[in-house]
TORROFI-429888 format. One record per residue (C-alpha): y, x negated, z; residue number from 1; residue in one letter. Coordinates in nm, 4 decimals. Layout:
N
<rec <Y; X; Z>; NUM; 'A'> ...
// end
This chain:
402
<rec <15.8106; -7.6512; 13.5820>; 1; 'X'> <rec <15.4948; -7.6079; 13.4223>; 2; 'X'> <rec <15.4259; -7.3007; 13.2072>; 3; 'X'> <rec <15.1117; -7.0723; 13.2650>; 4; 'X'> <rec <14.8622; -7.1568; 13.0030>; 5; 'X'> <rec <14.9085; -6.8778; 12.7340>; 6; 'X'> <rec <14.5889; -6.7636; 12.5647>; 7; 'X'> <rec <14.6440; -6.6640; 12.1546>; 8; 'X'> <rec <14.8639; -6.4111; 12.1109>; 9; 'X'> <rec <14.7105; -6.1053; 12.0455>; 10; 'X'> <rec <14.6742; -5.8755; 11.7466>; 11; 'X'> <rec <14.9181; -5.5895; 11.8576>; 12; 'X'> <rec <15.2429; -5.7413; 11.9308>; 13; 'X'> <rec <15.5333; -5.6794; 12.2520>; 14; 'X'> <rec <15.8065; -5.4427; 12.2761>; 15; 'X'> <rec <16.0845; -5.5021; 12.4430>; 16; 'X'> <rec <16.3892; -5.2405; 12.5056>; 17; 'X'> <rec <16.7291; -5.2886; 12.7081>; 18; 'X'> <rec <17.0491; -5.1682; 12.6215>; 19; 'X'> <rec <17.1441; -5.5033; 12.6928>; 20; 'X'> <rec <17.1979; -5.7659; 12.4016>; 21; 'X'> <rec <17.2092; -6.0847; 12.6190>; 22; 'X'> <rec <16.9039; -5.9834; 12.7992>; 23; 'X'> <rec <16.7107; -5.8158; 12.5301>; 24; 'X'> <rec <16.7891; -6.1845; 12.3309>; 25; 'X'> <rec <16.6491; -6.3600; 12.6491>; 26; 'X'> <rec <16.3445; -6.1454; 12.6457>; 27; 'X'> <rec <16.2344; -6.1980; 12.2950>; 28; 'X'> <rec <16.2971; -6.5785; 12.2611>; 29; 'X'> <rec <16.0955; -6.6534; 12.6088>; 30; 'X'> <rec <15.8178; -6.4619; 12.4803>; 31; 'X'> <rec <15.8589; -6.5883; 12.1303>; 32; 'X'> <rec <15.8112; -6.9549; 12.2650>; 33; 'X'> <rec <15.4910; -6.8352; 12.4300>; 34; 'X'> <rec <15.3788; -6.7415; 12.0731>; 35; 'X'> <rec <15.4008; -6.3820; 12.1151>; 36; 'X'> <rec <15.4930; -6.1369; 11.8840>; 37; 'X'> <rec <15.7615; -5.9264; 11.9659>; 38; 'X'> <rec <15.9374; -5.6217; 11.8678>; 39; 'X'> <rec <16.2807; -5.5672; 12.0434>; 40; 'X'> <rec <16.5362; -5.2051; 12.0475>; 41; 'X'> <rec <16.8014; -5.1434; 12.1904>; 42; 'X'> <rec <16.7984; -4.7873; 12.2604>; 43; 'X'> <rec <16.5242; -4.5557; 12.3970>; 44; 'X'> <rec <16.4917; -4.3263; 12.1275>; 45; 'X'> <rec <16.4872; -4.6159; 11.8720>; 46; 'X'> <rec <16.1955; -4.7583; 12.0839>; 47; 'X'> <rec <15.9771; -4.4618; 11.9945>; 48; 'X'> <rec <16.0121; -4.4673; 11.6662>; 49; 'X'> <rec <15.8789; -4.7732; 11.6697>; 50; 'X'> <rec <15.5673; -4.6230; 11.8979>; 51; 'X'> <rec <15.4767; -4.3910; 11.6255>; 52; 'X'> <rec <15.4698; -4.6248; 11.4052>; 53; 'X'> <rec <15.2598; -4.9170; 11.5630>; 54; 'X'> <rec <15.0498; -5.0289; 11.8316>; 55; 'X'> <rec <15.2067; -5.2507; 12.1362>; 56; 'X'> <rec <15.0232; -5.4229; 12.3745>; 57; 'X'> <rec <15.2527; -5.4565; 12.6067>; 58; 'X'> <rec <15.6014; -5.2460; 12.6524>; 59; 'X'> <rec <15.8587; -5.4068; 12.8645>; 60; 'X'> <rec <16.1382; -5.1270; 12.9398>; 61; 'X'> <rec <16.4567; -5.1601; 13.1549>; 62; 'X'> <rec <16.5150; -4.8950; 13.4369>; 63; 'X'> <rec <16.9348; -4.7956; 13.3638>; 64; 'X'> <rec <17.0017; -4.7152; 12.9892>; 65; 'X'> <rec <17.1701; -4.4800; 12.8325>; 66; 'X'> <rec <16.9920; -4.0954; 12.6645>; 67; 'X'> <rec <16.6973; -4.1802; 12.9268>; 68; 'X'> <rec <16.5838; -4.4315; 13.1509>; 69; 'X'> <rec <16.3220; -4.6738; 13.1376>; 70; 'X'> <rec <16.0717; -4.4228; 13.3685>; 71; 'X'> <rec <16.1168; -4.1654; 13.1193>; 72; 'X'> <rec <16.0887; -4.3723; 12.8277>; 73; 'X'> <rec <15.7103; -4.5553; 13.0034>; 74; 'X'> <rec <15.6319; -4.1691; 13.0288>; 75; 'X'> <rec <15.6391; -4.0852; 12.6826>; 76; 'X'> <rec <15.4848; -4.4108; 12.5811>; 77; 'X'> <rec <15.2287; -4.3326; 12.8201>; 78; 'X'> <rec <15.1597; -4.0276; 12.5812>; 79; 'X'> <rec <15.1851; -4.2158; 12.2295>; 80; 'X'> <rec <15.0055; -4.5326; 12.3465>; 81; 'X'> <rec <14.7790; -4.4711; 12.6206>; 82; 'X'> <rec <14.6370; -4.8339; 12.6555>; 83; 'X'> <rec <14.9242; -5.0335; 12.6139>; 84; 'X'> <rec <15.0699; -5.1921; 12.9381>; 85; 'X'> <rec <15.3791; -5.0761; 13.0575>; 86; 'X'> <rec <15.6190; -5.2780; 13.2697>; 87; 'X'> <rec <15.9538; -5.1807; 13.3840>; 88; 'X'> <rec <16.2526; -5.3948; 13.4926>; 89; 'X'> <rec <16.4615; -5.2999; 13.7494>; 90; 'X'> <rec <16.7952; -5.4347; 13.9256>; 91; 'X'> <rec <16.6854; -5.2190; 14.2373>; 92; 'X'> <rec <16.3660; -5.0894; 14.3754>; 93; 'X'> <rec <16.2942; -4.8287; 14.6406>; 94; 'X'> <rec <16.0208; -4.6438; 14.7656>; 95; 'X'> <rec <16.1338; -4.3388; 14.5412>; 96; 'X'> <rec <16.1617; -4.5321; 14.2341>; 97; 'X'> <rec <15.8079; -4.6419; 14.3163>; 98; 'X'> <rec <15.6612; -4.3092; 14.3716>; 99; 'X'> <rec <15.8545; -4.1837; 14.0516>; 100; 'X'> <rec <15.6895; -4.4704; 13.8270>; 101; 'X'> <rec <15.3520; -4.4288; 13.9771>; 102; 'X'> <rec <15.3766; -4.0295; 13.8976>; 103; 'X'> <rec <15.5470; -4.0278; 13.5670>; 104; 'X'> <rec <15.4781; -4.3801; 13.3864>; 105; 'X'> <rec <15.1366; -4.5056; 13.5523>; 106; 'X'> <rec <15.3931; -4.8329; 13.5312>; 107; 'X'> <rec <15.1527; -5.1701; 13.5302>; 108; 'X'> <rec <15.4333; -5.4247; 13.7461>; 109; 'X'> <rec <15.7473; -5.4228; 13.8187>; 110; 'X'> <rec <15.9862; -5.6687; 13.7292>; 111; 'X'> <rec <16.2717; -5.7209; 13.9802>; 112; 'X'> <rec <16.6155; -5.9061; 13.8021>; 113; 'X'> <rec <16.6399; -6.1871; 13.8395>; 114; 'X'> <rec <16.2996; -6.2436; 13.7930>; 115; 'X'> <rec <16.1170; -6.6212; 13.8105>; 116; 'X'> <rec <16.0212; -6.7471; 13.4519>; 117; 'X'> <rec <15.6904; -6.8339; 13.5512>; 118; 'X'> <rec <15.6180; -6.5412; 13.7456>; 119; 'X'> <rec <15.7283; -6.3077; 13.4320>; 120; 'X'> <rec <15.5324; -6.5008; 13.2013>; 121; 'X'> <rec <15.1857; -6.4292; 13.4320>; 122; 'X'> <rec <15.2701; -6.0905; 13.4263>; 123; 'X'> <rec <15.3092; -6.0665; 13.0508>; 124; 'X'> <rec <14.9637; -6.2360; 13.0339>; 125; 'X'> <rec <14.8199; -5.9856; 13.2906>; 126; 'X'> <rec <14.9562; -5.7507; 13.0930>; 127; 'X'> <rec <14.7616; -5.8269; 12.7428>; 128; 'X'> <rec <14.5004; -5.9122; 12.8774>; 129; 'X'> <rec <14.4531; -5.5825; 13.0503>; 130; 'X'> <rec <14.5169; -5.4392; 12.7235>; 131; 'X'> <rec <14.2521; -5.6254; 12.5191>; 132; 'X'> <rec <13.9920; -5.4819; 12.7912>; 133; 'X'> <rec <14.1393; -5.1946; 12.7671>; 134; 'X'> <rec <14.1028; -5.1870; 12.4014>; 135; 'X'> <rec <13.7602; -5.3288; 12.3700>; 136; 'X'> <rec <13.5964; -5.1010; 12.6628>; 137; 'X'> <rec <13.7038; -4.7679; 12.3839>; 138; 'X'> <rec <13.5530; -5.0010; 12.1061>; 139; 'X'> <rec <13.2221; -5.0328; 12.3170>; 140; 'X'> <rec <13.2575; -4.6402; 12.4478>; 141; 'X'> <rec <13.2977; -4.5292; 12.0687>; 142; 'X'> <rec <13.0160; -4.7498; 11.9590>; 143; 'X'> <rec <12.8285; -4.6158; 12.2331>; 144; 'X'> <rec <12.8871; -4.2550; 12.1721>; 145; 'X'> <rec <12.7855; -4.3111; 11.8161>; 146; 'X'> <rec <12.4622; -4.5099; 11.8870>; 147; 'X'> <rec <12.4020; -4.2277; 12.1250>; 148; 'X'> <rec <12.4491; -3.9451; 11.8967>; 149; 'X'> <rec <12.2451; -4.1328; 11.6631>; 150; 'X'> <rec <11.9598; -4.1682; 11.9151>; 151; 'X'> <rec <11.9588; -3.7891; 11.9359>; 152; 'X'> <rec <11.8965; -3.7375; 11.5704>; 153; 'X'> <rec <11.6852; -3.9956; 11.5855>; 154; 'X'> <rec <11.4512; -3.8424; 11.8836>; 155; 'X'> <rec <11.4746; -3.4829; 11.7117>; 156; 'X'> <rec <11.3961; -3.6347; 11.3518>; 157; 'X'> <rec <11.0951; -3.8465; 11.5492>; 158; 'X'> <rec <10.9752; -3.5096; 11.6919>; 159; 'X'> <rec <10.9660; -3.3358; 11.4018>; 160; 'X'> <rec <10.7679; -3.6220; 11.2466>; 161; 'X'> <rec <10.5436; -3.5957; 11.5356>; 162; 'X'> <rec <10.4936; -3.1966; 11.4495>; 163; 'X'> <rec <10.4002; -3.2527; 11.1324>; 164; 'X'> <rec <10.1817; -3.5240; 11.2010>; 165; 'X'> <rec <10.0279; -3.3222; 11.4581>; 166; 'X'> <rec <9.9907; -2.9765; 11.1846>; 167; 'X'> <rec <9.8722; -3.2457; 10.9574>; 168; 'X'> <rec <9.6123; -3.3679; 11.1576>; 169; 'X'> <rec <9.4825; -3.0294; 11.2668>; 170; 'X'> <rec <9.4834; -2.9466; 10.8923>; 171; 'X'> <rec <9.2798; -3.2614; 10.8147>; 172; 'X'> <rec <9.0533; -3.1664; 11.0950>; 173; 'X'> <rec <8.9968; -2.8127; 10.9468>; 174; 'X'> <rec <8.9208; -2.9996; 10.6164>; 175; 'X'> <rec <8.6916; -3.2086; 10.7658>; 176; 'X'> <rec <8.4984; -2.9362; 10.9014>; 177; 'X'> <rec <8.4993; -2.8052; 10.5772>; 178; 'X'> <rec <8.3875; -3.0707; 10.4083>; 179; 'X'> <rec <8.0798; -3.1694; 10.6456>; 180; 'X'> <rec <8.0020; -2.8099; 10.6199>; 181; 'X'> <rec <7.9530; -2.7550; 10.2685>; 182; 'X'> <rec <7.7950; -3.1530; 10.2709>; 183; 'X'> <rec <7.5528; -2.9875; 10.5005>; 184; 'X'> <rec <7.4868; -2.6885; 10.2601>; 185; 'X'> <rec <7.4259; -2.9038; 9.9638>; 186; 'X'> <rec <7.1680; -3.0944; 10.1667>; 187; 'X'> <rec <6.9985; -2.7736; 10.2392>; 188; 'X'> <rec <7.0336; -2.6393; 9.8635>; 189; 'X'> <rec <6.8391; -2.9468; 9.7467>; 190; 'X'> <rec <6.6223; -2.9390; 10.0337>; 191; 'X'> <rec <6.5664; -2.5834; 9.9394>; 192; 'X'> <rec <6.5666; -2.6500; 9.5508>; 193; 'X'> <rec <6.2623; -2.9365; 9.5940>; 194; 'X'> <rec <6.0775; -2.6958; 9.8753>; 195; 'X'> <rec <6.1417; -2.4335; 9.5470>; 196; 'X'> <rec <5.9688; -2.6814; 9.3178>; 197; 'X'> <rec <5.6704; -2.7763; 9.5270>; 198; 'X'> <rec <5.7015; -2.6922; 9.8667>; 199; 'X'> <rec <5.4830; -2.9804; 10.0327>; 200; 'X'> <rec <5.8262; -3.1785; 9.9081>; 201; 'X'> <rec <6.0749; -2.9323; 10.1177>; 202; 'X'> <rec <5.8345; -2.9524; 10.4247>; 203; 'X'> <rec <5.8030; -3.3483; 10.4194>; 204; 'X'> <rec <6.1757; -3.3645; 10.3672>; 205; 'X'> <rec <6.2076; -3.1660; 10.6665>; 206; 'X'> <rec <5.9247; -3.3543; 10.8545>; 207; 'X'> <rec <6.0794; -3.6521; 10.8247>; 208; 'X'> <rec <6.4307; -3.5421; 10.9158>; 209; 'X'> <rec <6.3427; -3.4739; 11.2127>; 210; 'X'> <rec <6.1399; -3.8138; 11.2944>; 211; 'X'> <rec <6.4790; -4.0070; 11.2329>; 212; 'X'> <rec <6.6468; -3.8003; 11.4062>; 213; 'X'> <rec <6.4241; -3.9102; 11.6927>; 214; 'X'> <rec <6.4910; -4.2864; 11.5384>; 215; 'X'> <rec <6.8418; -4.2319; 11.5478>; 216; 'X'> <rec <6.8662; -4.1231; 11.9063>; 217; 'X'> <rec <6.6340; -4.4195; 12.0349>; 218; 'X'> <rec <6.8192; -4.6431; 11.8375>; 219; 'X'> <rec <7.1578; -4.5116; 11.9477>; 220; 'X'> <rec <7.2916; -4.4778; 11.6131>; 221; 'X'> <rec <7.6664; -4.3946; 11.5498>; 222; 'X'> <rec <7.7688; -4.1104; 11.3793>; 223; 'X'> <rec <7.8216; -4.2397; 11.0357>; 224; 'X'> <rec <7.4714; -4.4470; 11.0567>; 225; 'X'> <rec <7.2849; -4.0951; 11.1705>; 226; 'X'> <rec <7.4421; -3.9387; 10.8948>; 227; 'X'> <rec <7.3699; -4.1646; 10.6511>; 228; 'X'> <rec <7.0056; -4.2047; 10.7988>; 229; 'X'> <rec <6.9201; -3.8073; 10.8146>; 230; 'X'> <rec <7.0774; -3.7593; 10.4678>; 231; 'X'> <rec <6.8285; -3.9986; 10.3245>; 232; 'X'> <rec <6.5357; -3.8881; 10.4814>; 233; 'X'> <rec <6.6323; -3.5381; 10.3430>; 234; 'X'> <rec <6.6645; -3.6524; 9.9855>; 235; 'X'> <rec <6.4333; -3.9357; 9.9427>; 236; 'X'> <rec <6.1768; -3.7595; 9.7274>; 237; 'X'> <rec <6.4518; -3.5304; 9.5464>; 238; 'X'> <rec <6.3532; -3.7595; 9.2176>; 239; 'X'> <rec <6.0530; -3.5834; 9.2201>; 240; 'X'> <rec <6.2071; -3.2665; 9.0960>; 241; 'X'> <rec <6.1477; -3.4646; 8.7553>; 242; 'X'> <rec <5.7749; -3.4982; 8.7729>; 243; 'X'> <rec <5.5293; -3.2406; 8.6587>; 244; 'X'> <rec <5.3612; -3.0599; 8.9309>; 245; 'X'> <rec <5.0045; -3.1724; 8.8509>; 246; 'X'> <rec <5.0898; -3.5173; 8.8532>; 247; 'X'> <rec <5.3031; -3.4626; 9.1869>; 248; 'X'> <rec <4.9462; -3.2765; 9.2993>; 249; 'X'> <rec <4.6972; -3.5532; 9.1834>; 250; 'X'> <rec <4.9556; -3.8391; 9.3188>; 251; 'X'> <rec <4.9215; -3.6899; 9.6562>; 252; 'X'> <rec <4.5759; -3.6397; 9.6170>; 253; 'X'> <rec <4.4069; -3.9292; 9.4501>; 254; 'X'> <rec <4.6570; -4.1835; 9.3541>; 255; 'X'> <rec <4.4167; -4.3801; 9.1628>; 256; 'X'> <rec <4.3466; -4.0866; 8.9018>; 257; 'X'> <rec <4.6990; -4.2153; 8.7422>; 258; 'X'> <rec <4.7248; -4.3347; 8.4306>; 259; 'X'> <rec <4.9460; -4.5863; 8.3725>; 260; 'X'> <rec <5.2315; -4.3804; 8.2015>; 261; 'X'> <rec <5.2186; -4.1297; 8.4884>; 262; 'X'> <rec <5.2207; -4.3692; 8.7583>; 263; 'X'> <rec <5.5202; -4.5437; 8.6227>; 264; 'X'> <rec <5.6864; -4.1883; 8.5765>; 265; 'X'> <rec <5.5961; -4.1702; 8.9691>; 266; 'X'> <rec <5.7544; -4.5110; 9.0506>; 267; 'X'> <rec <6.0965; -4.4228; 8.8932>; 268; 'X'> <rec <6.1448; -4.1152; 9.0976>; 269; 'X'> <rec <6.3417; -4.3314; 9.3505>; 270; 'X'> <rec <6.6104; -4.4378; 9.0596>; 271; 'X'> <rec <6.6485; -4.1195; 8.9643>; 272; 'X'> <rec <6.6517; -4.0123; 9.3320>; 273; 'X'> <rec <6.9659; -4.2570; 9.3853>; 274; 'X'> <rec <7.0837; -4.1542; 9.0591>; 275; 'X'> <rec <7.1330; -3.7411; 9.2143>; 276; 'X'> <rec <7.2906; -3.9014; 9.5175>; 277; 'X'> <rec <7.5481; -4.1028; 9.3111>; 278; 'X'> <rec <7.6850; -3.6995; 9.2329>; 279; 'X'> <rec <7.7511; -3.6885; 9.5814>; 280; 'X'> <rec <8.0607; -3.8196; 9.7364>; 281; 'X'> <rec <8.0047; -4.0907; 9.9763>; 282; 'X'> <rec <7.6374; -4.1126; 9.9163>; 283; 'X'> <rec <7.6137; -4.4573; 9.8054>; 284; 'X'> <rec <7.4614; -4.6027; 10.1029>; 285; 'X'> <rec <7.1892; -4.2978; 10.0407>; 286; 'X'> <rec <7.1313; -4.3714; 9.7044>; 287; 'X'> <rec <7.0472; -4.7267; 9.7948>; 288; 'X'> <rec <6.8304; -4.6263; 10.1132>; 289; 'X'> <rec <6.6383; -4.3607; 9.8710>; 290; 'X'> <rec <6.5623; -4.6438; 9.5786>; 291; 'X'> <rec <6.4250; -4.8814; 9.8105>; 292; 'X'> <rec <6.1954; -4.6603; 10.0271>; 293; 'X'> <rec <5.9071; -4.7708; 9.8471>; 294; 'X'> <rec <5.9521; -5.1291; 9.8513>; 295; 'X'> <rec <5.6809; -5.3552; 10.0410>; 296; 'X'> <rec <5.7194; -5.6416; 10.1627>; 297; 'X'> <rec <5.5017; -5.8173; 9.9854>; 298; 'X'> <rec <5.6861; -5.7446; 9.6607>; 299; 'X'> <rec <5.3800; -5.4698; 9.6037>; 300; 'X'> <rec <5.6215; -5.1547; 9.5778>; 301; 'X'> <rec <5.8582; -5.0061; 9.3752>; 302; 'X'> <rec <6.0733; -4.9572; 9.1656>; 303; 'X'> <rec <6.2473; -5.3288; 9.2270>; 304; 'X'> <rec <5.9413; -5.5152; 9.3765>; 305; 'X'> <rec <6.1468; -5.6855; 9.6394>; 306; 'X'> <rec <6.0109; -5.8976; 9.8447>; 307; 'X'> <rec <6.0659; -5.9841; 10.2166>; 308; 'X'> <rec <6.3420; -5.8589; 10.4077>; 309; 'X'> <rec <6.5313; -5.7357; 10.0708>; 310; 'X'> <rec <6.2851; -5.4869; 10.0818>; 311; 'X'> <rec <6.4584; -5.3383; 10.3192>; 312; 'X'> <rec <6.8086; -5.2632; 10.1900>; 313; 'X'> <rec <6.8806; -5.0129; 10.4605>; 314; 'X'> <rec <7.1852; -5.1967; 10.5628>; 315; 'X'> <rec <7.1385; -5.2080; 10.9064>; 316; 'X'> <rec <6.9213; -4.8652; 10.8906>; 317; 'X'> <rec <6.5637; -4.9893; 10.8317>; 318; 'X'> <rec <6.3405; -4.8209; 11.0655>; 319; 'X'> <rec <5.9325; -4.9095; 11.1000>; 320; 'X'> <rec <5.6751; -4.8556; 10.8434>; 321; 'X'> <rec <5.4329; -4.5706; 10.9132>; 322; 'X'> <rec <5.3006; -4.4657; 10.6191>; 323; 'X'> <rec <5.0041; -4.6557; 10.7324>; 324; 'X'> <rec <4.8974; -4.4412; 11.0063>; 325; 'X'> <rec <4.6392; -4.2212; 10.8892>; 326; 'X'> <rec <4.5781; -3.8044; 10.9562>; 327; 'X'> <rec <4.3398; -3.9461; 11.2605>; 328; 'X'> <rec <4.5356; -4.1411; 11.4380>; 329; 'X'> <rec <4.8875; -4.0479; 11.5423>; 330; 'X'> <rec <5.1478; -4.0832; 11.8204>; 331; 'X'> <rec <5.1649; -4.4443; 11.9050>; 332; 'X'> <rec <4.8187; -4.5268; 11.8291>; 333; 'X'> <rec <4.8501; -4.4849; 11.5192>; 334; 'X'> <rec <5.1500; -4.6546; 11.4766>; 335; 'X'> <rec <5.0278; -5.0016; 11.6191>; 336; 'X'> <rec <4.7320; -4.8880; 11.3828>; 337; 'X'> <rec <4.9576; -4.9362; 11.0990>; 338; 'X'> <rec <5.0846; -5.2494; 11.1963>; 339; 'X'> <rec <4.7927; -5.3676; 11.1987>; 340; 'X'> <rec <4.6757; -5.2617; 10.9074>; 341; 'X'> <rec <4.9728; -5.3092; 10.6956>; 342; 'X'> <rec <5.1356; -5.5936; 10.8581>; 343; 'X'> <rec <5.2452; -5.8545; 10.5993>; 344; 'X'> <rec <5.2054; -5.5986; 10.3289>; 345; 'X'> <rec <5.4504; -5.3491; 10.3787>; 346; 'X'> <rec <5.6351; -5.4937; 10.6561>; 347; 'X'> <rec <5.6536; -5.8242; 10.8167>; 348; 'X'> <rec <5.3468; -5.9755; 10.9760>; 349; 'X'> <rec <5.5561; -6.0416; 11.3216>; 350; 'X'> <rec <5.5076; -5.6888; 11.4005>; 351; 'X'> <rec <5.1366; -5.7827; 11.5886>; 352; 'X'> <rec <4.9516; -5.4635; 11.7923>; 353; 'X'> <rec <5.1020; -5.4845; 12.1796>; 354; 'X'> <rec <5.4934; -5.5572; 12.0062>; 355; 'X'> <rec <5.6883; -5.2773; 12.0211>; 356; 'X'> <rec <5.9453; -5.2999; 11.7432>; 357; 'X'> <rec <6.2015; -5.0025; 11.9204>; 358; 'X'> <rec <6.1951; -5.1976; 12.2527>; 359; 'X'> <rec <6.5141; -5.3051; 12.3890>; 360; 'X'> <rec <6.6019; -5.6646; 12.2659>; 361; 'X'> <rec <6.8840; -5.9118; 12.3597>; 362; 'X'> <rec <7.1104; -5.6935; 12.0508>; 363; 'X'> <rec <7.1206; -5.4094; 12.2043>; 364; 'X'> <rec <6.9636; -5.1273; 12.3825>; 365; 'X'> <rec <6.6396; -4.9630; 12.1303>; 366; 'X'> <rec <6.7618; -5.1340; 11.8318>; 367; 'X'> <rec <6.5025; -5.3190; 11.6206>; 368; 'X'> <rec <6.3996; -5.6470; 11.6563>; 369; 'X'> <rec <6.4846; -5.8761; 11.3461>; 370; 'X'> <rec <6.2571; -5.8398; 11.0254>; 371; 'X'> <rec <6.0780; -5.5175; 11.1440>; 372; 'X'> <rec <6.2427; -5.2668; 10.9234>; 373; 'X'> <rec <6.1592; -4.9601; 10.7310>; 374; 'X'> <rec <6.3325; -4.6671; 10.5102>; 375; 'X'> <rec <6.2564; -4.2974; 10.5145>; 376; 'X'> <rec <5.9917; -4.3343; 10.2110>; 377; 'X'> <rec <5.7639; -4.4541; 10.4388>; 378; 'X'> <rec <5.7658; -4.1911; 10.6824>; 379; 'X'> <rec <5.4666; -3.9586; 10.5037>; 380; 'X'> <rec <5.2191; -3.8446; 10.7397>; 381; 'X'> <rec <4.9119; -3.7184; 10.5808>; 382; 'X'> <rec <4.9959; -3.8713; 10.2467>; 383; 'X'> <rec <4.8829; -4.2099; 10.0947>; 384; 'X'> <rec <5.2100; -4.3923; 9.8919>; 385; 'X'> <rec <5.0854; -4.3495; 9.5529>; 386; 'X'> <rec <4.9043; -4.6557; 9.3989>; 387; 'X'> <rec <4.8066; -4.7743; 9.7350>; 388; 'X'> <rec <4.4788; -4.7921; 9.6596>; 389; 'X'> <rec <4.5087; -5.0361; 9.3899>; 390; 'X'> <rec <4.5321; -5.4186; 9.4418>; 391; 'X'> <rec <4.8951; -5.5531; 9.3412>; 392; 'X'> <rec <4.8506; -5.7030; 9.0468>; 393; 'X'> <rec <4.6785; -5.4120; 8.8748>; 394; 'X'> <rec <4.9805; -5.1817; 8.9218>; 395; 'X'> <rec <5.2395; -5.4537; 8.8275>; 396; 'X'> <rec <5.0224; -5.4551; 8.4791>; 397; 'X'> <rec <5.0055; -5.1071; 8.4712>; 398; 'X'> <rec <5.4096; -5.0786; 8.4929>; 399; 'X'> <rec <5.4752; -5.3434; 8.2240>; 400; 'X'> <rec <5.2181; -5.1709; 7.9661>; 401; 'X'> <rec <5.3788; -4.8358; 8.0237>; 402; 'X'> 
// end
C-alpha cells in the first residue's frame, strides 16, 4: 500500500516510550523511514528527563507500563510541554479510559494495537502538524503582544509629543503677540520721534495711514500685504529726520526756492528712509516701498529715476497716484483730477478720467487694474512733491552738479 505523503520533518523531533523493546524498535524505525526524528525510552521516568531537556512535537506513550502508566505520564507532559501532541496506545479502550485521558492528559488520538500502518502514520502527521500551528499561533501571539505593547508607548510617547507641540505653539503664539506688539510700538516711537521733529511729518504719516488702510480694505489685502502697506505709509518720510527744518519748511512751501545741494539732500531722504527700515526685522519689503515712493513714471522722480512700471516697486502693493489732487478738489473729483493731470507723468497714461483704477477687474474683486500703481509717497494732500514745479531735465542737472 501506498504511504501518506509525509511533509519535512519538523524541527522538534518524536518521542516514543513503551516498556516494550520489540515495539518501541517498531515504533522508531516506521517513523524513522518517514524521515522523522525520533527519541525513544523505555521507562516513564526516563521519558521525562528527556522532557526537561528538549522540545517534542509529538509524544507517543503506551497505556500499561511499569512506575506509571501512559495517562499519567501524557499528564505530566501535558505540564512540561504544553503544545506538543500527545497520543496514547492502548491494547484496550473503554469509556472510562476515555474519560480518564480526556480529564488528565487532554490525549490528541488514540491508538488501538494492532493499529493499521497507514492509519498510524496520518495520525503522526496530524499530530505535527497540529503542533507547528500550535507553535506558530504563540510565535504570532508573542509578536503580537509585543507590537502591542509597543503601540502603547508609542501612542503615550505620540501624546506627549502632541503636548509639547501644543505648549509650544501657545508659547510661539504668546511670542508672536509680543513681537507684533512691540513692532507696533516702534512704529509709533518713530511716528512719534518725526511728529517730535516737525510735526506736519507725524500728522501726514498718520494721514496717510489711514488712507491705505482704506486701500487695503477695498483692495482686500491679506494680512502680511496690510502690514507691509500701513508700515510704509507710516515711515515713508522718516528720512526726513535728516533734513534741516527750514529746508523741510521751504520744500513744503515753495519747492522751487531749492538750491541744488538742498534739493538733492531732499531727494535722498527715501535711501536713507529704507536705510532706518533695514534696522528693522522683516522690513525689507518697506524699505523698498519707502525708496521708491517718489518715483514717476516718466523717469522724473527720485532717487532711482525709474521709469515705467519699475517705478512702482511695490511688489504687488502699488496703489494710485494722488499727489496730484490739489487742496480744492478732493474726494473723487479730485482724484480723476489727478489723473488727468498727471497721467503719463507720474503714472501711466491708461488711467483716462471716467476709469476707475479700484474697480473690480477679471483678477479679482477691488484689486488694481494692470499698470495703475502707486506707493505711499504719493499720498500728500495739501503738499506739492518737491521739485514738481520744475521741468525734468532741470532737476536731473541739478542732481548731477550737486
Amino acid at each position: 500500500m501506498k504511504t501518506p505523503d509525509t511533509t519535512s520533518p519538523p524541527a522538534d523531533p518524536i518521542l516514543v516510550v513503551d516498556d516494550e523493546k520489540a515495539v518501541l524498535t517498531t515504533l522508531q524505525q516506521t517513523l524513522r523511514r518517514c524521515h522523522y526524528d525520533t527519541l525513544s525510552a523505555s521507562n516513564p521516568l526516563i521519558a521525562l528527563e528527556h522532557l526537561k531537556k528538549q522540545s517534542f512535537s509529538v509524544i507517543i506513550s503506551d497505556q500499561v507500563m511499569p512506575e506509571m502508566s501512559g495517562l499519567e505520564l501524557l499528564a505530566r507532559a501535558r505540564q512540561i510541554q504544553p503544545h506538543a501532541t500527545r497520543i496514547l496506545i492502548t491494547a484496550v479502550v473503554n469509556l472510562g479510559t476515555v474519560i480518564e485521558a480526556i480529564n488528565k492528559g487532554e490525549i490528541f488520538r488514540f491508538i488501538v494495537k494492532p493499529w493499521l500502518h497507514e492509519e498510524f502514520l496520518a495520525t503522526i502527521k496530524n499530530g505535527v502538524q497540529r503542533y507547528e500551528l500550535i507553535c506558530q499561533n504563540a510565535r504570532l501571539q508573542t509578536a503580537t503582544q509585543a507590537m502591542n505593547e509597543q503601540l502603547v508607548d508609542l501612542n503615550r510617547s505620540l501624546e506627549q509629543q502632541v503636548q509639547l507641540v501644543a505648549q509650544q505653539n501657545r508659547q510661539l503664539a504668546d511670542v508672536n503677540i509680543a513681537l507684533e506688539r512691540n513692532f507696533v510700538r516702534s512704529m509709533e516711537l518713530c511716528v512719534h520721534t518725526m511728529q517730535t521733529f516737525y510735526p506736519s511729518l507725524g500728522n501726514q504719516a498718520r494721514r496717510v495711514c489711514q488712507l491705505c488702510k482704506s486701500i487695503a480694505q477695498v483692495l482686500q489685502l491679506n494680512d502680511e500685504e496690510r502690514r507691509v502697506l500701513e508700515s510704509s505709509a507710516l515711515l515713508h518720510d522718516i528720512g526726513l529726520v535728516g533734513v534741516p527744518r527750514q529746508i523741510i519748511r521751504r520744500w513744503q512751501e515753495d519747492p522751487c526756492s531749492l538750491d541744488p545741494a538742498e534739493t538733492a539732500l531732499i531727494e535722498q531722504h527715501p535711501i536713507l528712509g529704507q536705510e532706518l527700515a533695514a534696522f528693522g526685522s522683516d522690513l525689507k519689503k518697506v524699505g523698498e516701498i519707502i525708496r521708491a515712493h517718489h518715483e514717476h513714471y516718466d523717469g522724473s522722480g527720485y532717487p532711482d529715476q525709474l521709469v515705467g512700471p519699475a517705478a512702482g516697486r511695490g511688489r504687488g502693493l502699488r496703489l494710485l497716484p494722488a499727489d496730484g489732487c490739489r487742496r480744492e478738489r478732493k474726494g473723487e473729483n479730485g482724484l480723476r483730477f489727478g489723473l488727468r493731470s498727471r497721467g503719463g507723468a507720474d503714472f501711466s497714461a491708461g488711467a483716462e478720467p471716467g476709469h476707475n483704477p479700484t474697480q473690480r477687474t477679471a483678477g479679482g474683486p477691488g484689486r488694481i487694474a494692470a499698470g495703475h500703481g502707486f506707493s505711499p509717497g504719493h499720498l500728500h494732500p495739501q503738499r506739492p512733491v518737491a521739485g514738481a514745479g520744475r521741468p525734468a531735465h532741470e532737476r536731473h542737472v541739478h542732481r548731477k552738479s550737486a
